[in-house]
DSSP file (Angstrom, degrees, kcal/mol; ACC not computed):
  #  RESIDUE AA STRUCTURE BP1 BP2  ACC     N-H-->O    O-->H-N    N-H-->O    O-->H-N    TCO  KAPPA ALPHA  PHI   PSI    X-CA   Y-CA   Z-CA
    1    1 A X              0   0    0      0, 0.0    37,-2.5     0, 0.0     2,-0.1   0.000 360.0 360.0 360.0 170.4  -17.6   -4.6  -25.6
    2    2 A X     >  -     0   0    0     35,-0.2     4,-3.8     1,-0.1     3,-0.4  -0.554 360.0 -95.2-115.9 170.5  -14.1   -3.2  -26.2
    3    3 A X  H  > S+     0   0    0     33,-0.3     4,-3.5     1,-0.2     5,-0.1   0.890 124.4  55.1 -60.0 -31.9  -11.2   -3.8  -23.7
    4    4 A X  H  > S+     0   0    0      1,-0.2     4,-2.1     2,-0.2    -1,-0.2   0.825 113.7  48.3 -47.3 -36.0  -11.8   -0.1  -21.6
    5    5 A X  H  > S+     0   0    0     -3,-0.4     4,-2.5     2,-0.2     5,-0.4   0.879 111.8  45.5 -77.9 -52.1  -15.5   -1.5  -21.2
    6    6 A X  H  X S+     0   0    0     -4,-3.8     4,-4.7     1,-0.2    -2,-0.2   0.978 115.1  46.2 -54.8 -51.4  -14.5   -4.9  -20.1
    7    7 A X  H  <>S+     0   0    0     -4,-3.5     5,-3.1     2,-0.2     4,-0.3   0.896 112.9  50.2 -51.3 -47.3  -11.9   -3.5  -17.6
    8    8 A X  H ><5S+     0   0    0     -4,-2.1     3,-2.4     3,-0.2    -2,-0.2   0.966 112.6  48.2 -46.4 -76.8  -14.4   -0.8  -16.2
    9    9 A X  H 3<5S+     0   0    0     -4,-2.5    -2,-0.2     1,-0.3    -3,-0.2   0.920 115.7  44.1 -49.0 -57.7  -17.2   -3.6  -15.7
   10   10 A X  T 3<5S-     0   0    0     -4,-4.7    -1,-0.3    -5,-0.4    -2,-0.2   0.603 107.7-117.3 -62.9  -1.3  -14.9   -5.9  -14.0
   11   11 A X  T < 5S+     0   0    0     -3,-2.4    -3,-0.2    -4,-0.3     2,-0.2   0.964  81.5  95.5  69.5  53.4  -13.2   -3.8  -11.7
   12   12 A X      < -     0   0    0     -5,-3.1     2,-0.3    -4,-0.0    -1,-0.2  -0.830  68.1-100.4-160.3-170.6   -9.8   -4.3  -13.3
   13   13 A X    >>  -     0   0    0      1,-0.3     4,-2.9    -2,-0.2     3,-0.7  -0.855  29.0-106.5-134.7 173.8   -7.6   -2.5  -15.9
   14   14 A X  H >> S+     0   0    0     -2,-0.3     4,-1.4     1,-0.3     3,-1.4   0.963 113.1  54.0 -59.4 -59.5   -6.8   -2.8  -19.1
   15   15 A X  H 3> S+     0   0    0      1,-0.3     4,-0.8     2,-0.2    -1,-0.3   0.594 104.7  55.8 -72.3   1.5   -3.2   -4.2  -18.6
   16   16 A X  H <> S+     0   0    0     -3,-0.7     4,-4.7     3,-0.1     5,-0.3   0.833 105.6  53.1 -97.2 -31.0   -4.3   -6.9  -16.4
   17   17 A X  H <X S+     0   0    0     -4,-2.9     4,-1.1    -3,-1.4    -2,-0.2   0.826 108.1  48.0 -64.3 -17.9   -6.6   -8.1  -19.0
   18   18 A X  H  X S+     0   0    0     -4,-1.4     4,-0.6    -5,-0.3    -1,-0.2   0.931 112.1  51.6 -73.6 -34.8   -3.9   -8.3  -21.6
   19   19 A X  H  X S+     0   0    0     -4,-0.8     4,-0.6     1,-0.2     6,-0.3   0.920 107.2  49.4 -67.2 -54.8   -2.0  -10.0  -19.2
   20   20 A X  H >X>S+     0   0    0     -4,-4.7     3,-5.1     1,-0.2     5,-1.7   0.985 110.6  56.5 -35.7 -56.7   -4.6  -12.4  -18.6
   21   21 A X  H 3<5S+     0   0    0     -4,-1.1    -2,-0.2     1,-0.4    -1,-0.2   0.638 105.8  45.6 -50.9 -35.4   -4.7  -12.5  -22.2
   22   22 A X  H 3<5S+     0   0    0     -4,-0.6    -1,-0.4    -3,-0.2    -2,-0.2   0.139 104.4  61.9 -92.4  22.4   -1.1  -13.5  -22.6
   23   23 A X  H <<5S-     0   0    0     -3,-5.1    -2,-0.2    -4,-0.6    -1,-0.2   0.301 116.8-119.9-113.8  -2.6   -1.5  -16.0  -19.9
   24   24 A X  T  <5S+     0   0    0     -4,-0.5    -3,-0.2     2,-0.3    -4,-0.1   0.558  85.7 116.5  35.6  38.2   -4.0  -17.5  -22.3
   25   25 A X  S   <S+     0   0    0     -5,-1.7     2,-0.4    -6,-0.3    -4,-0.2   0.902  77.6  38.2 -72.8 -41.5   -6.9  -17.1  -19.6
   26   26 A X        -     0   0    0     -9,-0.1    -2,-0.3    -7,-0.1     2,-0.3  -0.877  65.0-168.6-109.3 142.3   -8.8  -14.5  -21.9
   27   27 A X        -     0   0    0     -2,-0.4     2,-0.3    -3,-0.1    -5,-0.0  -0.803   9.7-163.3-116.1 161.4   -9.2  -14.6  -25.6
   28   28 A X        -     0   0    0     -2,-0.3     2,-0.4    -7,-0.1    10,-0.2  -0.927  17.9-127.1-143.6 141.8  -10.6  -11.6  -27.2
   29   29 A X  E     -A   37   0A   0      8,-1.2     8,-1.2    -2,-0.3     2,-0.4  -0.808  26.2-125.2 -86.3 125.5  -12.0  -11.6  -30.8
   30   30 A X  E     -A   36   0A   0     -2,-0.4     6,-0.2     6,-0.2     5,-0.0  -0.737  18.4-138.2 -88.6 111.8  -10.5   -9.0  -33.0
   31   31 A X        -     0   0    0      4,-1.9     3,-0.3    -2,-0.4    -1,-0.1   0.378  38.6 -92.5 -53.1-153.3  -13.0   -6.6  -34.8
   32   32 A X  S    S+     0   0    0      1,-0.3    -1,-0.1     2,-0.1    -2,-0.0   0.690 132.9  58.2 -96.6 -26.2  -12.4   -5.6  -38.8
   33   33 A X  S    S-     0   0    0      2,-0.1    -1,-0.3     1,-0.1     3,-0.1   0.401 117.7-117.8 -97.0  11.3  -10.5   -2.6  -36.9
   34   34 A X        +     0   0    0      1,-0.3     2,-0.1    -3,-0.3    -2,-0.1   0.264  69.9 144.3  83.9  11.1   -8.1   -5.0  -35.2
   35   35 A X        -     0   0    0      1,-0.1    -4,-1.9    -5,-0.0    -1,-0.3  -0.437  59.3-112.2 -55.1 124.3   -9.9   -3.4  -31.5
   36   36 A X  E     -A   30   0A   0     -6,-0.2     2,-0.4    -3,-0.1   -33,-0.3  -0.417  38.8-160.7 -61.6 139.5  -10.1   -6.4  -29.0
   37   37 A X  E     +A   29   0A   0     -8,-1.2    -8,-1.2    -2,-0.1   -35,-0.2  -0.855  13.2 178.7-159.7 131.7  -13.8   -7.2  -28.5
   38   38 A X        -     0   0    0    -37,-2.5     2,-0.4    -2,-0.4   -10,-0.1  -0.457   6.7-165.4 -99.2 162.4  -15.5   -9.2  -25.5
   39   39 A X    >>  -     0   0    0     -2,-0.1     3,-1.9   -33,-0.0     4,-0.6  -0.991  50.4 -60.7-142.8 160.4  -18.9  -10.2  -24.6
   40   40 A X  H 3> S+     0   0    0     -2,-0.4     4,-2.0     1,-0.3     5,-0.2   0.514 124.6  60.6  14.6 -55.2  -20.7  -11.5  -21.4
   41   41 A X  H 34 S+     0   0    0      2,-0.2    -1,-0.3     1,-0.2     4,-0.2   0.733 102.6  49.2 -65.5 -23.2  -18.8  -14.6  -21.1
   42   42 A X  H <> S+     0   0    0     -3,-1.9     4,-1.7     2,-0.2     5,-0.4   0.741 110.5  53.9 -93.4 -29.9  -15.1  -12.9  -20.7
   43   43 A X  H  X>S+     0   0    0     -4,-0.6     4,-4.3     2,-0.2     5,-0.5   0.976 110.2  48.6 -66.2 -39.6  -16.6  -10.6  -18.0
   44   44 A X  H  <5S+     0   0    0     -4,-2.0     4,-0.3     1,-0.3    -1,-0.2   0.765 113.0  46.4 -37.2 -52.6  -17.7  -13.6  -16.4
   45   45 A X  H  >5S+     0   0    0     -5,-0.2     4,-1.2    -4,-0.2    -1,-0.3   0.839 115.2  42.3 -51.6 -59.8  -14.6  -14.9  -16.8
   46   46 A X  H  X5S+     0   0    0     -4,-1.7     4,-4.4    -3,-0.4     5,-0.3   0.823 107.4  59.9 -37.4 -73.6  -12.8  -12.1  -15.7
   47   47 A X  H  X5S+     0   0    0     -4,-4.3     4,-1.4    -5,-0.4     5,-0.2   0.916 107.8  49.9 -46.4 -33.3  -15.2  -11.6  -12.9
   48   48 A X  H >><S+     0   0    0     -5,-0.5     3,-1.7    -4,-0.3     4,-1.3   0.979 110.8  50.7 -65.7 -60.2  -14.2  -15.5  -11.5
   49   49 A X  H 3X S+     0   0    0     -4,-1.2     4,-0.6     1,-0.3    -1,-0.2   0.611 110.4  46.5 -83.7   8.6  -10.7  -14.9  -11.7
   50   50 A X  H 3< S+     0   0    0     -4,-4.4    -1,-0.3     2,-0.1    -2,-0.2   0.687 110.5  46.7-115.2  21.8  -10.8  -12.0   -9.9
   51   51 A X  H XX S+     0   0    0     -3,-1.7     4,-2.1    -4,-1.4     3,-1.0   0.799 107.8  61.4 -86.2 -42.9  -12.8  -12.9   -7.2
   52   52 A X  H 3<>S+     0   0    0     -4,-1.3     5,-1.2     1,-0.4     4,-0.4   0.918 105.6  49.1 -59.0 -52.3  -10.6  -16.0   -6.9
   53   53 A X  T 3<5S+     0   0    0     -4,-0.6     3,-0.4     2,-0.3    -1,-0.4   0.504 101.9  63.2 -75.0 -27.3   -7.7  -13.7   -6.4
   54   54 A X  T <45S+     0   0    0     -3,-1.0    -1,-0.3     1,-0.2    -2,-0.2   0.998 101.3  48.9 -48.6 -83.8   -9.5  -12.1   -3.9
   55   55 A X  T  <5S-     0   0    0     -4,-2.1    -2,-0.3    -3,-0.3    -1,-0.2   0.294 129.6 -97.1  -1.6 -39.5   -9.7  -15.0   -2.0
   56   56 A X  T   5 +     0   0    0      1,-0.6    -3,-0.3    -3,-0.4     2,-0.2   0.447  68.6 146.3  91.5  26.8   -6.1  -15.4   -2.4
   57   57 A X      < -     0   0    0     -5,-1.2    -1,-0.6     1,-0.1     2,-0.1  -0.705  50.6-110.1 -81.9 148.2   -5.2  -18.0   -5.4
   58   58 A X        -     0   0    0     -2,-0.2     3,-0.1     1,-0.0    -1,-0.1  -0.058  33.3-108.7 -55.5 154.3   -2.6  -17.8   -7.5
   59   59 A X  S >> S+     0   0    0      1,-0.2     3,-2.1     2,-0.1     4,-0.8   0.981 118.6  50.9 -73.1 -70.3   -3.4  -16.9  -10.9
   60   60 A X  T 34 S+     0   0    0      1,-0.3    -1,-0.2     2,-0.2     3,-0.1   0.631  91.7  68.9 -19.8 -38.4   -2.7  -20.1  -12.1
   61   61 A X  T 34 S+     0   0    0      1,-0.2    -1,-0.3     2,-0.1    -2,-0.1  -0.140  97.1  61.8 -91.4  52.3   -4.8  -21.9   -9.6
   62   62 A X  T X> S+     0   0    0     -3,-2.1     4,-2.0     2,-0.1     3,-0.7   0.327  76.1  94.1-115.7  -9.8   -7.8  -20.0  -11.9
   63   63 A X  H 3X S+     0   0    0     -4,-0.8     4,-0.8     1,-0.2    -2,-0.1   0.674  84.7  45.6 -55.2 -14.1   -6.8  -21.9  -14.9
   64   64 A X  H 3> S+     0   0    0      2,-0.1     4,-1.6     3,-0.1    18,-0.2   0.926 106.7  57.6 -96.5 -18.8   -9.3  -24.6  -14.2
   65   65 A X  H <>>S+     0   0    0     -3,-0.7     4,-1.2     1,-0.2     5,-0.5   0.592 110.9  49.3 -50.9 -29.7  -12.3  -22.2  -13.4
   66   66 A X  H  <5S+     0   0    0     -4,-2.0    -1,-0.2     2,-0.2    -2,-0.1   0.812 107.6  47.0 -82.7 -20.0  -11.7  -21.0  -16.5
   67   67 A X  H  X5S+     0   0    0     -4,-0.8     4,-1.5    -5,-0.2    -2,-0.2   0.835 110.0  54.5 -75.7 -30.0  -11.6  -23.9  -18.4
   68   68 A X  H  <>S+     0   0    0     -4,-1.6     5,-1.1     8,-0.4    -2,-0.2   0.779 110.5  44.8 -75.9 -21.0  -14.6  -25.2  -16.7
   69   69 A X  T ><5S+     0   0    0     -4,-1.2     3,-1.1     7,-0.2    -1,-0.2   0.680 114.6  50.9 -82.6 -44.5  -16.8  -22.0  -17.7
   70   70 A X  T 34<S+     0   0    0     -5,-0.5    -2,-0.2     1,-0.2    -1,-0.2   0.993 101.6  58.4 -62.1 -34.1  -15.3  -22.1  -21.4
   71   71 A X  T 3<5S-     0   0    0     -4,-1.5    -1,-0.2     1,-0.1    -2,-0.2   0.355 129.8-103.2 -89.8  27.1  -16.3  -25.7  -21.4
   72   72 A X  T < 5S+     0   0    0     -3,-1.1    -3,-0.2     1,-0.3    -2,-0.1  -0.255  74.4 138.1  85.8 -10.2  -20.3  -24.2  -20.7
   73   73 A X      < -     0   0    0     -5,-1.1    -1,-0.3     1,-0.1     6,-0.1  -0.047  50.3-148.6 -54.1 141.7  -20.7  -24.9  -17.3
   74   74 A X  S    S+     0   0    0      2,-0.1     2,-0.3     4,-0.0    -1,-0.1   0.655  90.5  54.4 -94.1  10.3  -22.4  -21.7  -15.9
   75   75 A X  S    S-     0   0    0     -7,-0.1    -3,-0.1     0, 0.0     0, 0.0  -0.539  77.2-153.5 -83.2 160.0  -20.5  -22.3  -12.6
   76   76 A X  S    S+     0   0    0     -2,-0.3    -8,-0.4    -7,-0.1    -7,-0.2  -0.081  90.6  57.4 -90.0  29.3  -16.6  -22.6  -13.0
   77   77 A X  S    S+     0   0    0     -9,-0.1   -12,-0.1   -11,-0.1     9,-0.1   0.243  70.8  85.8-115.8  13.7  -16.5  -24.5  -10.2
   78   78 A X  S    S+     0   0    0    -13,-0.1     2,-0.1     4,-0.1    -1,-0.1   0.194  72.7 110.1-116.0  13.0  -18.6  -27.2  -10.7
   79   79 A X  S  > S-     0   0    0     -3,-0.1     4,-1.0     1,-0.1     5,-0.2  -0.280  78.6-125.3 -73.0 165.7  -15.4  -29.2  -12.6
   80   80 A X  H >> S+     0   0    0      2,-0.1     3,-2.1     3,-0.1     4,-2.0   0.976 115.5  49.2 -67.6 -67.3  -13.6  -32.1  -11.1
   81   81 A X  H 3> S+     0   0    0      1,-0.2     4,-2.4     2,-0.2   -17,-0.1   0.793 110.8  45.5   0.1 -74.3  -10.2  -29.6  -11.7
   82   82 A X  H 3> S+     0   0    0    -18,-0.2     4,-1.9     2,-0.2    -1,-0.2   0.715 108.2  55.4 -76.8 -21.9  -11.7  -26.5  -10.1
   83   83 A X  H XX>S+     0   0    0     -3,-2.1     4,-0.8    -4,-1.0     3,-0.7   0.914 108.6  60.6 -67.6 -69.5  -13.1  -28.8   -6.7
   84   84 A X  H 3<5S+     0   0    0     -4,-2.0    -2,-0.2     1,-0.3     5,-0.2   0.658 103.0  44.2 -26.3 -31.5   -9.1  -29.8   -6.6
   85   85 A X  H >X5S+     0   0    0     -4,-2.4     4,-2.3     2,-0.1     3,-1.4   0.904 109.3  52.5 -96.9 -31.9   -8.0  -26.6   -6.2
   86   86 A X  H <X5S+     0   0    0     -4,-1.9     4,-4.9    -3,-0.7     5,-0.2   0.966 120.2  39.0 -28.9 -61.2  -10.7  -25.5   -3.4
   87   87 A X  H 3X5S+     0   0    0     -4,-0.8     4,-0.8     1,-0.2    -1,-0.2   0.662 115.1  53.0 -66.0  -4.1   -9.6  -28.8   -1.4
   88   88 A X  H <><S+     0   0    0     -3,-1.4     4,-3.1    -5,-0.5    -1,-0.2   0.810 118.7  34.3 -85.8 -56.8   -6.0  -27.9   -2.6
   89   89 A X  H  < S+     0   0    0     -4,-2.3    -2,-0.2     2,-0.2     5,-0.2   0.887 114.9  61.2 -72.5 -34.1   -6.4  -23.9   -1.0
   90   90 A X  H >X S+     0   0    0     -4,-4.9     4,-4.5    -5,-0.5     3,-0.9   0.965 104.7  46.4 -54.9 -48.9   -8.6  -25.4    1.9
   91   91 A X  H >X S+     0   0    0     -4,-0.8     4,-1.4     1,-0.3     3,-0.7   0.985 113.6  49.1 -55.9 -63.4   -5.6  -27.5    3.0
   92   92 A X  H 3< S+     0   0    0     -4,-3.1    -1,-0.3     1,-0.2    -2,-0.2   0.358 113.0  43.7 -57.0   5.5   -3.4  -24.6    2.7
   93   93 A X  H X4 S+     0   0    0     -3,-0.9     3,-1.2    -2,-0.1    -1,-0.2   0.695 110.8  59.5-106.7 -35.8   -5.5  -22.3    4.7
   94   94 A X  H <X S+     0   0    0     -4,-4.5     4,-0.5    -3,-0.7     3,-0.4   0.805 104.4  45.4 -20.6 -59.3   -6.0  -25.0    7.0
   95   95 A X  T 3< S+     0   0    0     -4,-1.4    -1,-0.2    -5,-0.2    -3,-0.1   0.372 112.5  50.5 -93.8  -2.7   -2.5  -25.4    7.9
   96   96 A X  T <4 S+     0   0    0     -3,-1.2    -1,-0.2    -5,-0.2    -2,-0.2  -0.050 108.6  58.5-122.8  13.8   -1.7  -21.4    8.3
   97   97 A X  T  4 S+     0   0    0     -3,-0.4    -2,-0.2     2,-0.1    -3,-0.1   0.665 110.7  34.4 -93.6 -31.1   -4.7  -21.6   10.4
   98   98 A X  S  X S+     0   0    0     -4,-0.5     4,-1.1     2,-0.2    -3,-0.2   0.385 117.9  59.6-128.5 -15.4   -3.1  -24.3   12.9
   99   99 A X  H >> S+     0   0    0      1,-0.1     3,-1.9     2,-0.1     4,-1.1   0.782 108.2  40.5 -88.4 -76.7    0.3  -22.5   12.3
  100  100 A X  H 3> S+     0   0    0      1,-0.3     4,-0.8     2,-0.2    -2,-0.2   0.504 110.7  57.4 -38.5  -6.3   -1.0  -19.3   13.6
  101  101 A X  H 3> S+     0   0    0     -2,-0.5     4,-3.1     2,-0.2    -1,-0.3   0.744 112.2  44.1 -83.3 -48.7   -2.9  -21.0   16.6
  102  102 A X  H <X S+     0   0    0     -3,-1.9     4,-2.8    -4,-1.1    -2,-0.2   0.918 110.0  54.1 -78.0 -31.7    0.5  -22.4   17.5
  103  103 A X  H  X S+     0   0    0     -4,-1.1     4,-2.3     2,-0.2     5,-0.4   0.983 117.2  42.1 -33.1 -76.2    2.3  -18.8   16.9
  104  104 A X  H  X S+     0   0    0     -4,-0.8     4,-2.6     2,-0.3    -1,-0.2   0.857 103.6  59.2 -45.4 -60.4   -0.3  -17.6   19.3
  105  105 A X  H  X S+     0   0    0     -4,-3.1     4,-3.1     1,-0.2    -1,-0.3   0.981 114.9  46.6 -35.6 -63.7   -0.3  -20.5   21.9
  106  106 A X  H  X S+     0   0    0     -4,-2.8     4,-0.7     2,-0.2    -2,-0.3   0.877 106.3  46.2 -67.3 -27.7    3.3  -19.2   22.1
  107  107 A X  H >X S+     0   0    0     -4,-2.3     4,-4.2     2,-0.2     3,-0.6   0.915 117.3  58.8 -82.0 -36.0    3.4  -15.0   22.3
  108  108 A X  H 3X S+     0   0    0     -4,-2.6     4,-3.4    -5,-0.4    -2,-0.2   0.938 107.9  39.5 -38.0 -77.4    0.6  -16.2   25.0
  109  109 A X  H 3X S+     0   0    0     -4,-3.1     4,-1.0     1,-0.3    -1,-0.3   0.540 113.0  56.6 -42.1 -25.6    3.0  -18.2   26.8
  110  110 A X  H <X S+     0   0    0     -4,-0.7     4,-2.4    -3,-0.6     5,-0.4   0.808 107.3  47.6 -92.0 -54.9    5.3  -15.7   26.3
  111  111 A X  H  X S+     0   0    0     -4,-4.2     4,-2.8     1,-0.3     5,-0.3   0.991 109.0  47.5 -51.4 -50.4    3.2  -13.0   27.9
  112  112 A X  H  < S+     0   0    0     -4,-3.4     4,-0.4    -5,-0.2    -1,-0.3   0.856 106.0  60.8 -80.6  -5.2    2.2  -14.2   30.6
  113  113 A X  H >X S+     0   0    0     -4,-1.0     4,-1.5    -3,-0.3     3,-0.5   0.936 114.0  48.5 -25.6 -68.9    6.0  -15.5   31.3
  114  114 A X  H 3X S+     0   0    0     -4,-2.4     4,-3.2     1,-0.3    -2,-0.2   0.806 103.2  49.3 -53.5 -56.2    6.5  -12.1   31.2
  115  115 A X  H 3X S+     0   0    0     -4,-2.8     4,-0.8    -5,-0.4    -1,-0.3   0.542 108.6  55.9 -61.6  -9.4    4.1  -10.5   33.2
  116  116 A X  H <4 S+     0   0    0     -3,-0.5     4,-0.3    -4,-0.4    -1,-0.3   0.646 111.0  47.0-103.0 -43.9    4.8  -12.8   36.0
  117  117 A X  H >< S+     0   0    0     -4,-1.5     3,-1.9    -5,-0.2     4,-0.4   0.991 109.7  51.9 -53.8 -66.8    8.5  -11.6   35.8
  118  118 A X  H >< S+     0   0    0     -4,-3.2     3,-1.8     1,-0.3     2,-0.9   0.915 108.8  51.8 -45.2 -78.0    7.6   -8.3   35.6
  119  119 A X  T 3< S+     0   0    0     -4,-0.8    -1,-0.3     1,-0.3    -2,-0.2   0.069 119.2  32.0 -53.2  10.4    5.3   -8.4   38.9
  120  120 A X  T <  S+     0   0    0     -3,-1.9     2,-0.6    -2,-0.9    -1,-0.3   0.084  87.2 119.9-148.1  28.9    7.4   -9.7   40.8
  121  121 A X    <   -     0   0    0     -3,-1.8     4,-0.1    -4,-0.4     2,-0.1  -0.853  54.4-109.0-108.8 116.3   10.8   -8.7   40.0
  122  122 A X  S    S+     0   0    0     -2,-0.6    -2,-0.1     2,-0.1     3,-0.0  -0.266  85.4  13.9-100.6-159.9   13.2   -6.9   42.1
  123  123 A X  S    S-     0   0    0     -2,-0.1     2,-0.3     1,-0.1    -3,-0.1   0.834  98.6-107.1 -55.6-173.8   14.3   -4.1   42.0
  124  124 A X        -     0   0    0      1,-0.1     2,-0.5     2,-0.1    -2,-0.1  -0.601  35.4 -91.0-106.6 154.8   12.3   -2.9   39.9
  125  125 A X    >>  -     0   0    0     -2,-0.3     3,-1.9    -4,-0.1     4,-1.3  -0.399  33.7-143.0 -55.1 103.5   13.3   -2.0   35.9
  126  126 A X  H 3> S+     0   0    0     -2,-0.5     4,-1.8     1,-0.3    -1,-0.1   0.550  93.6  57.6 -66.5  -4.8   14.4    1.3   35.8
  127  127 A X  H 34 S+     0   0    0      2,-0.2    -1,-0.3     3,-0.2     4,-0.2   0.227 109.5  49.7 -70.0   2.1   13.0    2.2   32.7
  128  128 A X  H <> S+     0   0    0     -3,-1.9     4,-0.9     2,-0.1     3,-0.3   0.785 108.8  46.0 -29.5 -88.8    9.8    1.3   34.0
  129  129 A X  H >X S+     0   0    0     -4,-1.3     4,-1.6     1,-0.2     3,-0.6   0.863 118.2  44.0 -74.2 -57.8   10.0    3.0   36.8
  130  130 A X  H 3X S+     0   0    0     -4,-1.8     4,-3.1     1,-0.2    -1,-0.2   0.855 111.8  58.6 -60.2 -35.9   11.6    6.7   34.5
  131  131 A X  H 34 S+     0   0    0     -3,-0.3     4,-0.4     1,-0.3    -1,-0.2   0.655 107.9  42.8 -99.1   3.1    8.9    6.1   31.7
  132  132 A X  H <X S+     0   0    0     -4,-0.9     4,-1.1    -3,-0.6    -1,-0.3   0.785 108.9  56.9-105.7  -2.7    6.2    6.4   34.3
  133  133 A X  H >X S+     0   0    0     -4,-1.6     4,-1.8     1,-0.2     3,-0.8   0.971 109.4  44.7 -70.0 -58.9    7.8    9.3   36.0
  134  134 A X  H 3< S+     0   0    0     -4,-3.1    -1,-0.2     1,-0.2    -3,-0.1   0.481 110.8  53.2 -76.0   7.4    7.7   11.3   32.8
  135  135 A X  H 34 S+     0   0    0     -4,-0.4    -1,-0.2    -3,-0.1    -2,-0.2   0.815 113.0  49.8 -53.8 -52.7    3.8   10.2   31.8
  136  136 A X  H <<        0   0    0     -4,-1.1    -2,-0.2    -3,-0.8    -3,-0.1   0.785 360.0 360.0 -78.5 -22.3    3.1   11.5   35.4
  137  137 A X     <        0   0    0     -4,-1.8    -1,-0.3    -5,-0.1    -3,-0.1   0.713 360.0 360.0 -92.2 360.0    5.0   15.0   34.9
């Protein structure tokens, strides 16, 4: 299939498959008319790293999924390489998981700080107090 074909089926455009292409993630075999031409294995290809990217890896961390499907595996994950970066991206999701827990822990803390101010605070804020007069009117 020519590159328009390739792009279409993968859900991607031509210029990121060139790009791929200068990243040396895709090779394309040059017909007699010098027209790039793929089969099955670069949509495949294709298809991994853009799912991976989905997911949120770096382009780079698909260089081993790709190697491992170039080297026949019909997974590209089923390399020693390609487990490293799961457990690589796990940690790191891991660790913006437990950062955002603590984020949270805090605006919490912070709310109810607040709401306890608020409810019991004299006099009372007068912007408060104006922005519920002009709701009511």
């Amino acid at each position: 299939m020519r590159i328009g074909e390739l792009a279409a089926r993968a859900g991607t455009t031509t210029r990121t498959l060139r790009y791929y292409e200068s990243r040396g993630l895709l090779t394309a075999r040059r017909s007699g008319n010098g027209y790039r031409s793929y089969g099955e294995a670069e949509l495949q290809l294709v298809r991994q790293i853009r799912l991976l990217q989905d997911f949120g890896f770096e382009l780079e961390d698909t260089r081993p999924f790709v190697e491992c499907l170039r080297a026949g595996h019909p997974e590209g994950d089923s390399c020693p390489a390609s487990l490293e970066v799961y457990r690589r991206k796990l940690a790191e999701l891991d660790a913006c998981l437990a950062r955002l827990g603590e984020v949270r822990e805090q605006v919490a803390g912070q709310l109810a700080r607040a709401e306890l101010a608020a409810a019991t605070a004299e006099p009372r804020c007068e912007l408060t107090d104006e922005w519920r007069n002009e709701d009511d009117g």
